[in-house]
Each structure stands twice: as structure tokens, then as C-alpha cells.
Biopython code that builds the backbone (N, CA, C, O; Angstrom):
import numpy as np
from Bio.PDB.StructureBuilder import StructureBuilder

atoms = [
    (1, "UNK", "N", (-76.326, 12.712, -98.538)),
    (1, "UNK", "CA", (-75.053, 13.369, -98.281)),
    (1, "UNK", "C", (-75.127, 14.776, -98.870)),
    (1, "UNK", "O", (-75.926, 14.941, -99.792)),
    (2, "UNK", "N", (-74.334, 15.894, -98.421)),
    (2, "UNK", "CA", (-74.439, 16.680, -98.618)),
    (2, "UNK", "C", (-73.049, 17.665, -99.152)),
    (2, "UNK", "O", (-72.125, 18.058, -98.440)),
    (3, "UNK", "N", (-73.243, 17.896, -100.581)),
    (3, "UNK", "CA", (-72.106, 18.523, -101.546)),
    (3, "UNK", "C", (-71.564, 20.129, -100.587)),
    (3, "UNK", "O", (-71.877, 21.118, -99.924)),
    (4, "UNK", "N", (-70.763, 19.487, -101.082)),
    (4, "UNK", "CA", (-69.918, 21.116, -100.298)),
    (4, "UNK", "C", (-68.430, 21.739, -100.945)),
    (4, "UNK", "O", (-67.378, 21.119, -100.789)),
    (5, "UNK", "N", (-68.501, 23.128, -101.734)),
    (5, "UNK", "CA", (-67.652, 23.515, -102.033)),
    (5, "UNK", "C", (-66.964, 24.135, -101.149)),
    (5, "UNK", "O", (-67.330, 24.497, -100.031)),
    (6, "UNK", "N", (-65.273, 24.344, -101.990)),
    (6, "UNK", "CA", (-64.209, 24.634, -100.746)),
    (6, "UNK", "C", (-63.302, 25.507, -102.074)),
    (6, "UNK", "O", (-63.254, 25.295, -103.285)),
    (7, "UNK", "N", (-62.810, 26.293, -101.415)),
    (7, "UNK", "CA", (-61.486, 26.998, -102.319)),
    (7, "UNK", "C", (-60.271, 26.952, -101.952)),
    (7, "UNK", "O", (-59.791, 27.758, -101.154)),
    (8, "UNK", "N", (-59.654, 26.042, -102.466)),
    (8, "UNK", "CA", (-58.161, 25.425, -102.160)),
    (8, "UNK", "C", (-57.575, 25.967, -102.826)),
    (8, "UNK", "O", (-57.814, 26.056, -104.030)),
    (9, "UNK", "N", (-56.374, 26.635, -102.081)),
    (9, "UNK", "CA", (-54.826, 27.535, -102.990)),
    (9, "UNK", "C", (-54.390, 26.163, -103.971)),
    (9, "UNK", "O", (-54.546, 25.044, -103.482)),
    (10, "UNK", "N", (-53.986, 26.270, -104.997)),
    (10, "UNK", "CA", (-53.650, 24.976, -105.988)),
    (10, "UNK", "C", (-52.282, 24.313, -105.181)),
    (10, "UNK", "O", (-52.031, 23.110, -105.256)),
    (11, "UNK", "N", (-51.604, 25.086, -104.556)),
    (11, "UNK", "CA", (-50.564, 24.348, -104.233)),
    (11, "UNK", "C", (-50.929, 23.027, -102.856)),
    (11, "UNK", "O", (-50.370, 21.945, -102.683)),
    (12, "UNK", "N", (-52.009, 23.640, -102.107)),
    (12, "UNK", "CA", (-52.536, 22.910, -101.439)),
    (12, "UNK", "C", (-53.024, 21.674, -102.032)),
    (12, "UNK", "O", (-52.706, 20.549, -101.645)),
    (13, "UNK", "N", (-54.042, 22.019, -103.272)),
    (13, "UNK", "CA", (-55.139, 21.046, -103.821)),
    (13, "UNK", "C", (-54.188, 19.993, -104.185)),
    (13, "UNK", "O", (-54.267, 18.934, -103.562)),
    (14, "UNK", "N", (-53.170, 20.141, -105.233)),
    (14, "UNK", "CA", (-52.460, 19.140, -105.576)),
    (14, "UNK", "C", (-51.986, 18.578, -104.507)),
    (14, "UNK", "O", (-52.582, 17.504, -104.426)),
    (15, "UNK", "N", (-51.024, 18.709, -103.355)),
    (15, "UNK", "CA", (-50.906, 17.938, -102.427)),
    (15, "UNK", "C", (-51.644, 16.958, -101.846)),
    (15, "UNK", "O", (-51.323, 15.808, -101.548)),
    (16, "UNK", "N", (-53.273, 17.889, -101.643)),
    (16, "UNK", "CA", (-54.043, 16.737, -101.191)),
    (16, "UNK", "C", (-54.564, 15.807, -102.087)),
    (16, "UNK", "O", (-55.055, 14.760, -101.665)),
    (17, "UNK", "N", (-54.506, 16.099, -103.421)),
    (17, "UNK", "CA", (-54.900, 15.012, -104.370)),
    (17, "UNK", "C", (-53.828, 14.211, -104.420)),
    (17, "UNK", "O", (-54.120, 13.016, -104.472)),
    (18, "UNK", "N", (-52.018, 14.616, -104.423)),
    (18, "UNK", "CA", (-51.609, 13.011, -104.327)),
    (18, "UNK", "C", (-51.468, 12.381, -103.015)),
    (18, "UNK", "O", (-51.100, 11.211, -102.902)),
    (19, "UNK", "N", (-51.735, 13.085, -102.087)),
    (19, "UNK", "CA", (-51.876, 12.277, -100.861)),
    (19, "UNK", "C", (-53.082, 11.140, -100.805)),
    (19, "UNK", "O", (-52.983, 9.948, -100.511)),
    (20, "UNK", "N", (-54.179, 11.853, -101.159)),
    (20, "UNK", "CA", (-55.641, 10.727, -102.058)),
    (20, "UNK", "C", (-55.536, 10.071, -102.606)),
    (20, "UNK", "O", (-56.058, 9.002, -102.291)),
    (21, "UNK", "N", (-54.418, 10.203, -104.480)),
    (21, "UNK", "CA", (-54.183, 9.258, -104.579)),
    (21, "UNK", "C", (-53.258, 7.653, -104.156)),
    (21, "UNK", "O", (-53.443, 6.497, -104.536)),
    (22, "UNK", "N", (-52.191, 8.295, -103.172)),
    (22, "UNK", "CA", (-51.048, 7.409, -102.829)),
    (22, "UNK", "C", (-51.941, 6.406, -101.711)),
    (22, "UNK", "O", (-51.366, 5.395, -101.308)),
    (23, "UNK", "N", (-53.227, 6.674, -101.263)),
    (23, "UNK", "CA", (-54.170, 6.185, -100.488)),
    (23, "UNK", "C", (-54.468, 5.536, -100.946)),
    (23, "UNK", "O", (-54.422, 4.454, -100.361)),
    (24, "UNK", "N", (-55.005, 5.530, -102.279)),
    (24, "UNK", "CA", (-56.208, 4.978, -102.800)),
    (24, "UNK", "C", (-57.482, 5.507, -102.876)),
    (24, "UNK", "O", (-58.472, 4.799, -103.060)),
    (25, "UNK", "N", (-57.522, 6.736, -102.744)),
    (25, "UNK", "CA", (-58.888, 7.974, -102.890)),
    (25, "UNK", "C", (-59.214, 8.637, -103.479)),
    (25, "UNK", "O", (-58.399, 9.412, -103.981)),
    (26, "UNK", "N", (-60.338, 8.727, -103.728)),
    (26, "UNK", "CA", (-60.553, 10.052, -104.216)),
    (26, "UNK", "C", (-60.076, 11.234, -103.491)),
    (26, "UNK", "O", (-59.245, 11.121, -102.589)),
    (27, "UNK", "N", (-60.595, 12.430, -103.867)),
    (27, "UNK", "CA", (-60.103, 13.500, -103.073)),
    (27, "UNK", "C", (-61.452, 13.706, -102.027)),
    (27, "UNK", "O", (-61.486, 13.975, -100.826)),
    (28, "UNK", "N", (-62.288, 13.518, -102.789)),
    (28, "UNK", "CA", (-64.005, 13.646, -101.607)),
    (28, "UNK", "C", (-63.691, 12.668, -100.257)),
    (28, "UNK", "O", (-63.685, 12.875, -99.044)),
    (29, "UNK", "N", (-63.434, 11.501, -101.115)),
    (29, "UNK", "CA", (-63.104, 10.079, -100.131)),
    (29, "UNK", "C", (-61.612, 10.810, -98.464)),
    (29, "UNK", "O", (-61.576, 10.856, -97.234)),
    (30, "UNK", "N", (-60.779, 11.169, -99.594)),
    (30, "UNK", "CA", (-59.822, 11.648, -98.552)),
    (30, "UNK", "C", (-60.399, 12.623, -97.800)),
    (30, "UNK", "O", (-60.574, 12.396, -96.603)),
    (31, "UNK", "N", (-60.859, 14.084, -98.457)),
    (31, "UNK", "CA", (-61.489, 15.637, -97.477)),
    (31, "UNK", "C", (-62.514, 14.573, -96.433)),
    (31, "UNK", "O", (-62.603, 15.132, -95.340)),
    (32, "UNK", "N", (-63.035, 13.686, -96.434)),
    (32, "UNK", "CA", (-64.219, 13.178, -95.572)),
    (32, "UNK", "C", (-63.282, 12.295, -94.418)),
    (32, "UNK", "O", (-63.543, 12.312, -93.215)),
    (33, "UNK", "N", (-62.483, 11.754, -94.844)),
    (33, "UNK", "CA", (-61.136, 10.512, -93.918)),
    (33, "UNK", "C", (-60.891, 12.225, -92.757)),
    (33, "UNK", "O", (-61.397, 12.261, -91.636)),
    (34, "UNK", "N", (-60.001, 13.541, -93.372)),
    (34, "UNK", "CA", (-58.962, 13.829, -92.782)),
    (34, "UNK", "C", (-60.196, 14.580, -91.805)),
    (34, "UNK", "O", (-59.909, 14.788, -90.626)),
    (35, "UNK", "N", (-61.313, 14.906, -92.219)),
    (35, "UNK", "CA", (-62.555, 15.447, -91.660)),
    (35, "UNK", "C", (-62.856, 14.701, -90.265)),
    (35, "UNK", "O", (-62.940, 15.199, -89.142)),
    (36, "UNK", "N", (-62.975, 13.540, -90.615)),
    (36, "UNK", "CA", (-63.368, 12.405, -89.446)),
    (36, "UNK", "C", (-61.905, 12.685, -88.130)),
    (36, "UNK", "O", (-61.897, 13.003, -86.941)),
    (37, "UNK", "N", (-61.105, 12.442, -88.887)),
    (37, "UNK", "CA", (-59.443, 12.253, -87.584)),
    (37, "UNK", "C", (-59.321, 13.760, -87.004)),
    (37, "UNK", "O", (-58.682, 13.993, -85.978)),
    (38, "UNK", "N", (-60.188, 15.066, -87.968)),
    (38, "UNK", "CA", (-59.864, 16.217, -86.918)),
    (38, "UNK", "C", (-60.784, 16.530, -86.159)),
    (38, "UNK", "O", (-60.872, 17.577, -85.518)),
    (39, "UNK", "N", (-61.765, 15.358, -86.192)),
    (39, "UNK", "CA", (-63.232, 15.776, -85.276)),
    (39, "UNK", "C", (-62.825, 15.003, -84.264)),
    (39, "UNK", "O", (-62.940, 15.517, -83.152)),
    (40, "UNK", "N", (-62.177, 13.414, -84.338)),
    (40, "UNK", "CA", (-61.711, 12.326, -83.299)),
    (40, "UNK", "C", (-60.500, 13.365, -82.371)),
    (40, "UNK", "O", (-60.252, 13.285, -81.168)),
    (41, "UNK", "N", (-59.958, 14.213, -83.277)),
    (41, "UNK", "CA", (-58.657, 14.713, -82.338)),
    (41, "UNK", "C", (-59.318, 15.512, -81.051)),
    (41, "UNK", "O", (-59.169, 15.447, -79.830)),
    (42, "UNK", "N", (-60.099, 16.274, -81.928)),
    (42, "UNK", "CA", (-60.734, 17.339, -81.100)),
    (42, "UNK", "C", (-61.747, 16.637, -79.923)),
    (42, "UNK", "O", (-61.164, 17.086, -78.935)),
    (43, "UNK", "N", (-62.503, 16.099, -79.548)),
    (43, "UNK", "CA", (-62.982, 15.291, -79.260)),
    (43, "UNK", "C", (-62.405, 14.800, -77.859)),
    (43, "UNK", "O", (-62.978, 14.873, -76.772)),
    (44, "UNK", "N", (-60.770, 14.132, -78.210)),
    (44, "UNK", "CA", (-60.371, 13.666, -77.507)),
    (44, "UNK", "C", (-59.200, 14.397, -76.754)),
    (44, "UNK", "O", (-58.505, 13.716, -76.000)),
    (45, "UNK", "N", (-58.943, 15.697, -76.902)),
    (45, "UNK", "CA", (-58.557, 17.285, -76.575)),
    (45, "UNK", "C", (-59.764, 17.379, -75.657)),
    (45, "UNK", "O", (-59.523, 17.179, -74.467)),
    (46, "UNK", "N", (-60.722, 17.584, -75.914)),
    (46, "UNK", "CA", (-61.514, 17.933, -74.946)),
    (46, "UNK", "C", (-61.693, 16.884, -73.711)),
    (46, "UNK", "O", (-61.541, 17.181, -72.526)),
    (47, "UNK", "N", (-62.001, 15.762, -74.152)),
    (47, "UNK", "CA", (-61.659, 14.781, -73.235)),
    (47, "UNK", "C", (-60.594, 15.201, -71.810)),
    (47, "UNK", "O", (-60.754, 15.523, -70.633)),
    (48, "UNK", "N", (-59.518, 14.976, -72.709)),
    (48, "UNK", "CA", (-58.243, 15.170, -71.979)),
    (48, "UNK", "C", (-58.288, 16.213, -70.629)),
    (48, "UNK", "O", (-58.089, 16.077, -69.422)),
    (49, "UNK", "N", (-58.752, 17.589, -71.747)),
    (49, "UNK", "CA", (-58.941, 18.744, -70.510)),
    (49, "UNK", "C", (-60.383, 18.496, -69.499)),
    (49, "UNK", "O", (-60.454, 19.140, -68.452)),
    (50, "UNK", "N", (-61.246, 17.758, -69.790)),
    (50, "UNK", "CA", (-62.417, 17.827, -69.162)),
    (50, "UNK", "C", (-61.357, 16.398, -67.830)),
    (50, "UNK", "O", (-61.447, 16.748, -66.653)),
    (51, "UNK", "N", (-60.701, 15.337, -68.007)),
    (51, "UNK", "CA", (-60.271, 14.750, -67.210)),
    (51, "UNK", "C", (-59.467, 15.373, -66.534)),
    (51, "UNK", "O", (-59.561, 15.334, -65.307)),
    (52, "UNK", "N", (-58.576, 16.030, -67.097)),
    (52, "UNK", "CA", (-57.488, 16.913, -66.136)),
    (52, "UNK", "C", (-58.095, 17.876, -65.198)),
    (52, "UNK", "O", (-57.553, 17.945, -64.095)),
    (53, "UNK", "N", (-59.068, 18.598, -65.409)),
    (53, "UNK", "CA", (-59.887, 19.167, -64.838)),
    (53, "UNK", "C", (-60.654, 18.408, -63.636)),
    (53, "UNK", "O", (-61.101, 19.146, -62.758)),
    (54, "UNK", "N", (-60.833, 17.181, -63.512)),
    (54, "UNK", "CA", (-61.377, 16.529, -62.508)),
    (54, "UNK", "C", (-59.955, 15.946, -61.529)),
    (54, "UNK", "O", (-59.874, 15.550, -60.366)),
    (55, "UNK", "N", (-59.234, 16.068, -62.309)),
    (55, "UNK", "CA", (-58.199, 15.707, -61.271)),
    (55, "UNK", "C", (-57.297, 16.670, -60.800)),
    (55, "UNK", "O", (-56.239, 16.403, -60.230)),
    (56, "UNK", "N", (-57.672, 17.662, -61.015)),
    (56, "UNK", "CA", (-56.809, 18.938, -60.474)),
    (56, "UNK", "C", (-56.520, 19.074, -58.740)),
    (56, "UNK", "O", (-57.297, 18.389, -58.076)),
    (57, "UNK", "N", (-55.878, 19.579, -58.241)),
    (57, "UNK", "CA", (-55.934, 19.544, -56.854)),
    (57, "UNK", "C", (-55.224, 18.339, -56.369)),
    (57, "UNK", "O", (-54.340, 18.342, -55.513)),
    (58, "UNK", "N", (-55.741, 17.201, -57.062)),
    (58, "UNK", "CA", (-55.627, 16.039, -56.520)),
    (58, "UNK", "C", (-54.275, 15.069, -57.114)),
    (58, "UNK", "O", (-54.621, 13.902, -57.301)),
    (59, "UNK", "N", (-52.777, 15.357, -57.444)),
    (59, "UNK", "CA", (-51.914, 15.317, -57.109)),
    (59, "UNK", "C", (-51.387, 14.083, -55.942)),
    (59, "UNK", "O", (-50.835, 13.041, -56.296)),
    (60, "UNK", "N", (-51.579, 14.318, -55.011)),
    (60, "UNK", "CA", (-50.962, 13.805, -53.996)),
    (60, "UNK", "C", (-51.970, 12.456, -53.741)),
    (60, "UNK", "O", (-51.490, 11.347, -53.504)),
    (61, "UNK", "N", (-52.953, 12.624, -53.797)),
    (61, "UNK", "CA", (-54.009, 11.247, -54.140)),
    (61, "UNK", "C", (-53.406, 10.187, -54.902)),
    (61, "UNK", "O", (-53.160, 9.024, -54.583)),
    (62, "UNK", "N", (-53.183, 10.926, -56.155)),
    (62, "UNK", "CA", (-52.855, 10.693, -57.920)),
    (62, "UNK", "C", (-51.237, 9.680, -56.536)),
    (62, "UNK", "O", (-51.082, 8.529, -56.129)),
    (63, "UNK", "N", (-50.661, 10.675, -56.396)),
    (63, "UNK", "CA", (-49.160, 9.788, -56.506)),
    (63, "UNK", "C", (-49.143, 8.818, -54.733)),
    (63, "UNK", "O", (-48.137, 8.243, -54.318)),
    (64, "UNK", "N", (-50.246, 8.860, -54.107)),
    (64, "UNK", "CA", (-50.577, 7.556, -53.181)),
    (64, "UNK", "C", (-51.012, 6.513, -53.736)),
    (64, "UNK", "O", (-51.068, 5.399, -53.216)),
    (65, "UNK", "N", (-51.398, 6.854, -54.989)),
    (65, "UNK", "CA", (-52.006, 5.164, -55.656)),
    (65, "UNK", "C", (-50.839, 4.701, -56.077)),
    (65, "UNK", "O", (-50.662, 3.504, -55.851)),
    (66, "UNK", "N", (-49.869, 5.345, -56.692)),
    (66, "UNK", "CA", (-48.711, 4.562, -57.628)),
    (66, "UNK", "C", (-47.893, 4.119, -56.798)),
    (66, "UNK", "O", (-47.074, 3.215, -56.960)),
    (67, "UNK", "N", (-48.173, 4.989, -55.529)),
    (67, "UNK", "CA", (-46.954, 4.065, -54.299)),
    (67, "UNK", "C", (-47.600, 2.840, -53.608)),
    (67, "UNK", "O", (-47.182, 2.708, -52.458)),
    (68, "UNK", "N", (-48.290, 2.126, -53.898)),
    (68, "UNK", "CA", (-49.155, 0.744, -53.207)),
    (68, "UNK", "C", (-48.273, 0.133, -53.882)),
    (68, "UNK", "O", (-47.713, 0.450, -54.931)),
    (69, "UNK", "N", (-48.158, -0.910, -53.119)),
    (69, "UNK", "CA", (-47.477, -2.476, -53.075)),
    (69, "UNK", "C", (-48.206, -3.876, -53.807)),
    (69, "UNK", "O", (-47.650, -4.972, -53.731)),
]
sb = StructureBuilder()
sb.init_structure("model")
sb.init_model(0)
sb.init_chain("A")
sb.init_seg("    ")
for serial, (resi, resn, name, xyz) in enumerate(atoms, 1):
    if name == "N":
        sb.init_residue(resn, " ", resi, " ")
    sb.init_atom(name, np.array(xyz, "f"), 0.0, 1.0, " ", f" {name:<3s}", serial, name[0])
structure = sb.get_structure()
């Protein structure tokens, strides 16, 4: 694993340390958790636009399927 410093305004740091602790974390344990959910967000942002992008145009397709019986 690989150490990595960061310079947090204190008003920040404390926040995220009791948010870590009200978890049950450390603060490494937490910076690595909130690390993971903004890589999953992003990820799935791109997703989103890479699908919307395939369905562009296609609208009226899109709303012939929802009208079947």
C-alpha cells in the first residue's frame, strides 16, 4: 500500500475524523471508504452518459416498447 500525504484545512480534518470515528474508523480507513464511493460514482456517471448516448435519437423506439401489451 502506498502512504500518501494530504493538507486538510483543520476545520475540514476534524469533521472527517468524527465522521471516522461515529463509523468506526480510522481516518486512513475512512479517506480510503469515501475514495472508493467517489470512484463507484464516477464510474457510474460515465456509464450513464455512455448509455444515454446510445440511445439518443431513439426516443420513439424507447416509448413503442412501454406501449406493448
Amino acid at each position: 500500500m502506498r502512504a500518501v500525504t494530504i493538507n486538510l484545512p483543520e476545520p475540514l480534518n476534524a469533521q472527517m475524523e468524527q465522521l471516522a470515528r461515529e463509523n468506526g474508523l480510522t481516518l486512513s480507513d475512512f479517506l480510503v471508504e469515501v475514495s472508493k464511493d467517489i470512484i463507484m460514482q464516477e464510474e457510474a456517471r460515465k456509464q450513464f452518459y455512455e448509455r444515454a448516448g446510445r440511445g439518443r435519437g431513439r426516443a420513439a423506439e424507447a416509448l413503442a416498447l412501454l406501449r406493448r401489451d
